[in-house]
C-alpha positions as CSV (number, residue, x, y, z in Angstrom):
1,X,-2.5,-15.3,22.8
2,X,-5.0,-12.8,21.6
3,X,-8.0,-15.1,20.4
4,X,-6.9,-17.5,23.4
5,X,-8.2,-13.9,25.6
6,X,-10.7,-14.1,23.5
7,X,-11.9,-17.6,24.0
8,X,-11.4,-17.2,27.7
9,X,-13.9,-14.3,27.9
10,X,-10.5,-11.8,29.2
11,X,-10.4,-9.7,25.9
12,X,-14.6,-8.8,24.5
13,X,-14.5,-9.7,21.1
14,X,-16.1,-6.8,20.0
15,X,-13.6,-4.6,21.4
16,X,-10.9,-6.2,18.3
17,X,-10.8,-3.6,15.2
18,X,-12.4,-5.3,12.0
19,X,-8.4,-4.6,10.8
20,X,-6.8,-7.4,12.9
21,X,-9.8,-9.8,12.5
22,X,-9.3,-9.4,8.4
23,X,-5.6,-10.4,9.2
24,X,-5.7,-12.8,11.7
25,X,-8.3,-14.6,8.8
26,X,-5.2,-14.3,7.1
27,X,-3.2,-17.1,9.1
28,X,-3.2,-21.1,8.6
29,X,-2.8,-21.8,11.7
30,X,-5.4,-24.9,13.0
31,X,-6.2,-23.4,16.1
32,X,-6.0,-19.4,14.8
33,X,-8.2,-21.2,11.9
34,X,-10.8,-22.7,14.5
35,X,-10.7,-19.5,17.1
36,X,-11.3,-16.9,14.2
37,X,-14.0,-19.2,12.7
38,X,-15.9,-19.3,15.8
39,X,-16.0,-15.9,17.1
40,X,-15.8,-14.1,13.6
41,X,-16.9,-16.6,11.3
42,X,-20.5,-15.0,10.6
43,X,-21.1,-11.8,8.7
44,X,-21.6,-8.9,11.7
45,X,-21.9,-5.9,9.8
46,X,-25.3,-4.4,9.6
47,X,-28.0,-4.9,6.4
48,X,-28.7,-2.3,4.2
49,X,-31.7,-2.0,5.8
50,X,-30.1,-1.2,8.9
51,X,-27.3,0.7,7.5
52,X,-31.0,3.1,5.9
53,X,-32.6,3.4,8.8
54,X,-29.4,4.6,10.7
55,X,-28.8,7.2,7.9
56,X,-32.4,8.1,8.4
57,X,-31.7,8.7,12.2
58,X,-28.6,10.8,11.6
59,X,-30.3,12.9,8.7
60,X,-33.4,14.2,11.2
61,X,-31.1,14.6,13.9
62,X,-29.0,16.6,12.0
63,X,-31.7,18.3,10.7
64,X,-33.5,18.9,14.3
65,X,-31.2,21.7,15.5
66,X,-28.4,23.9,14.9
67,X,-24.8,23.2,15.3
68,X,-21.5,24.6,16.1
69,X,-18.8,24.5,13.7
70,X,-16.0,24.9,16.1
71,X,-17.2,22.7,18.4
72,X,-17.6,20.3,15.5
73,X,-13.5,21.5,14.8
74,X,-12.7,19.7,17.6
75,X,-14.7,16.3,17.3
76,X,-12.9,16.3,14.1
77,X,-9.7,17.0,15.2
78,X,-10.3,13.9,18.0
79,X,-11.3,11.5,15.6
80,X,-11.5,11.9,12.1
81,X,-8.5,14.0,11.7
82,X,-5.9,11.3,12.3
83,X,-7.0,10.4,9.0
84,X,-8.8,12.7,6.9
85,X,-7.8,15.9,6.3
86,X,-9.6,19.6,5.9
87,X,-9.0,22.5,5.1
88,X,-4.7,21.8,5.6
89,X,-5.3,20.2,8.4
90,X,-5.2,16.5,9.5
91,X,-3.7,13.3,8.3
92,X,-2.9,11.9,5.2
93,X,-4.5,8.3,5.4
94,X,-7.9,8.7,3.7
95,X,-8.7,11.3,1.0
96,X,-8.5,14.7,1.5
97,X,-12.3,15.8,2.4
98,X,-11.5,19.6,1.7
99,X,-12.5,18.7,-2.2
100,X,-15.0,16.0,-1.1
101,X,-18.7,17.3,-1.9
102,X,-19.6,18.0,1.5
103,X,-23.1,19.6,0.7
104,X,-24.3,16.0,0.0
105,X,-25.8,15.3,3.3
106,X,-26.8,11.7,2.4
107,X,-23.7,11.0,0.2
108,X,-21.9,12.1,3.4
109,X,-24.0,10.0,5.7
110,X,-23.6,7.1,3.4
111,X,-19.8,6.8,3.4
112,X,-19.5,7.4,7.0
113,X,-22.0,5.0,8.1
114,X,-20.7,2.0,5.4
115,X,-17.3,2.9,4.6
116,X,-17.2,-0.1,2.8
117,X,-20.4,1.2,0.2
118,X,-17.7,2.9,-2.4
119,X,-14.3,2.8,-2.1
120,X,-12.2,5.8,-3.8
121,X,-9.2,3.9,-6.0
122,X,-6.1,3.7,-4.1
123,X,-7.6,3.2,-0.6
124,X,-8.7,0.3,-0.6
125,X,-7.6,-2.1,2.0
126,X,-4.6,-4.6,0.5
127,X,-4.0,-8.0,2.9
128,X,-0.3,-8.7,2.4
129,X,1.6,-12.1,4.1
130,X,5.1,-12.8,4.5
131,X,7.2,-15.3,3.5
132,X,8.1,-15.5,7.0
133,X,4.6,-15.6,8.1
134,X,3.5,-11.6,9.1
135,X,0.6,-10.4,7.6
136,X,0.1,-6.4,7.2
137,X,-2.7,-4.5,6.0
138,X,-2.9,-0.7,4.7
139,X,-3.3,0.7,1.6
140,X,-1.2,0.7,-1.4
141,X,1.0,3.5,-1.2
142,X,3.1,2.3,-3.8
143,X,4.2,-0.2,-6.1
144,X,7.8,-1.0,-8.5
145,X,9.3,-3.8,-9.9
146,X,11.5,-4.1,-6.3
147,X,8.7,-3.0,-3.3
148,X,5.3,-2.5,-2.3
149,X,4.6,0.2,0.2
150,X,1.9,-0.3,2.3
151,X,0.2,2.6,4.1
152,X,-1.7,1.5,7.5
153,X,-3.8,3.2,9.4
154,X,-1.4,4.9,11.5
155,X,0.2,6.6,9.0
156,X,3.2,4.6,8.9
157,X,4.7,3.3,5.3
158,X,6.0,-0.3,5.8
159,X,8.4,-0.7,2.6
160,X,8.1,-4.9,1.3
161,X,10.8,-6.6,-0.6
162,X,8.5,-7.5,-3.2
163,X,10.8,-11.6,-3.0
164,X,9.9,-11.6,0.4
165,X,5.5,-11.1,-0.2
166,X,4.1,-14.7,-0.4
167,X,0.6,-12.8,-1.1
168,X,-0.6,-9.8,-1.6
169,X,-4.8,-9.3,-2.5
170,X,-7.5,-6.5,-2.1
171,X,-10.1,-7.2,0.4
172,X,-12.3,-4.9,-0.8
173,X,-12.8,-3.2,2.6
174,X,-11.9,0.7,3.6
175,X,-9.8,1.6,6.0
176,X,-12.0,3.5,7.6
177,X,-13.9,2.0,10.5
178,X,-17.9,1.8,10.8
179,X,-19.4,3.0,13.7
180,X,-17.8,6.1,14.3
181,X,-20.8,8.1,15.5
182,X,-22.5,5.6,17.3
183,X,-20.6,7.4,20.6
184,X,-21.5,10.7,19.3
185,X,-24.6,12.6,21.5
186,X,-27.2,14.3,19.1
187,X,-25.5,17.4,19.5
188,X,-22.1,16.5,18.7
189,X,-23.6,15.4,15.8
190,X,-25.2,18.4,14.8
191,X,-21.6,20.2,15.6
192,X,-19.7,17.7,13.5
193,X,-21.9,18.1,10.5
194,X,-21.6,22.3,10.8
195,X,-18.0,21.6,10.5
196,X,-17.8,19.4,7.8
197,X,-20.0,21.1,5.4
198,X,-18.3,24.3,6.1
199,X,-17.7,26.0,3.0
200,X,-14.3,27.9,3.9
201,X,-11.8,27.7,7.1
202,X,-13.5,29.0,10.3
203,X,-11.6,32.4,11.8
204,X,-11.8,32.9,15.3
């Protein structure tokens, strides 16, 4: 029903998150095979050169003005938070940044901008399908002889039988989405940057 939206022009196919296209790529379904092939079929993300001259942009803008690291608290807290978390505070999806070298401005820039440019071990993205035909995706949270646990990106553990996984593979893909400051003003840039390469908590 979702790519048949899509088809019909209802849904905009760039409004569906790069984690339900890498599923729905999953399925062997004819017509999910055809619909996914022909709206998705092509390489979108950006080139390298692209992904450099976007980095470029963000490191003068960043470097154009002063920001404010509590008002760059609260973009975190509205975004990268759900995921990420500093200082104590935040989710516990993606690494915790509070150790991350955060003085790195263009190490910074670079995982933000392509997520997918190095992956830390143990979040990368896993693909897992059903024998009764669902497909998840998350992280491996963990792994015996009798389940997986898969970690998506809501935070939620889904626990497998590991007789009832058909497949499991890496997809060599983050979590982590790309684009994430592409709605950001200049400004809120500058703020979310103060923030992150805070050295200690702030104190109000």
């Amino acid at each position: 029903q979702l790519l048949e939206a899509v088809e019909a022009g209802k849904i905009g196919q760039a409004s569906i998150s790069q984690d339900a296209i890498s599923r729905m790529k999953q399925h062997r379904a004819p017509r999910v095979v055809e619909l996914v092939g022909k709206h998705w079929g092509r390489e979108t993300k950006p080139a390298s050169a692209g992904m450099k001259a976007k980095i470029n942009r963000l490191t003068a803008v960043i470097g154009n003005g002063t920001g404010s690291p509590y008002e760059g608290q609260k973009l975190f807290g509205a975004s990268c938070a759900a995921c990420h978390k500093l200082f104590g505070q935040g989710g516990q999806i993606g690494p915790d940044l509070t150790t991350f070298k955060r003085d790195d401005l263009d190490n910074m820039l670079l995982s933000i901008v392509n997520p997918n440019a190095e992956i830390r071990e143990g979040y990368e993205n896993h693909l897992v399908t059903t024998k009764d035909g669902r497909t998840l995706s998350g992280f491996l949270a963990d792994k015996d002889n009798r389940v997986t646990v898969l970690r998506g990106i809501d935070g939620v553990n889904i626990t497998l039988p590991q007789d009832e996984i058909l497949e499991m593979k890496a997809v060599g893909q983050s979590l982590m989405p790309e684009g994430l400051l592409d709605t950001l003003a200049d400004q809120q840039v500058r703020d979310l940057f103060a923030y992150l390469r805070s050295t200690q908590p702030l104190v109000r």
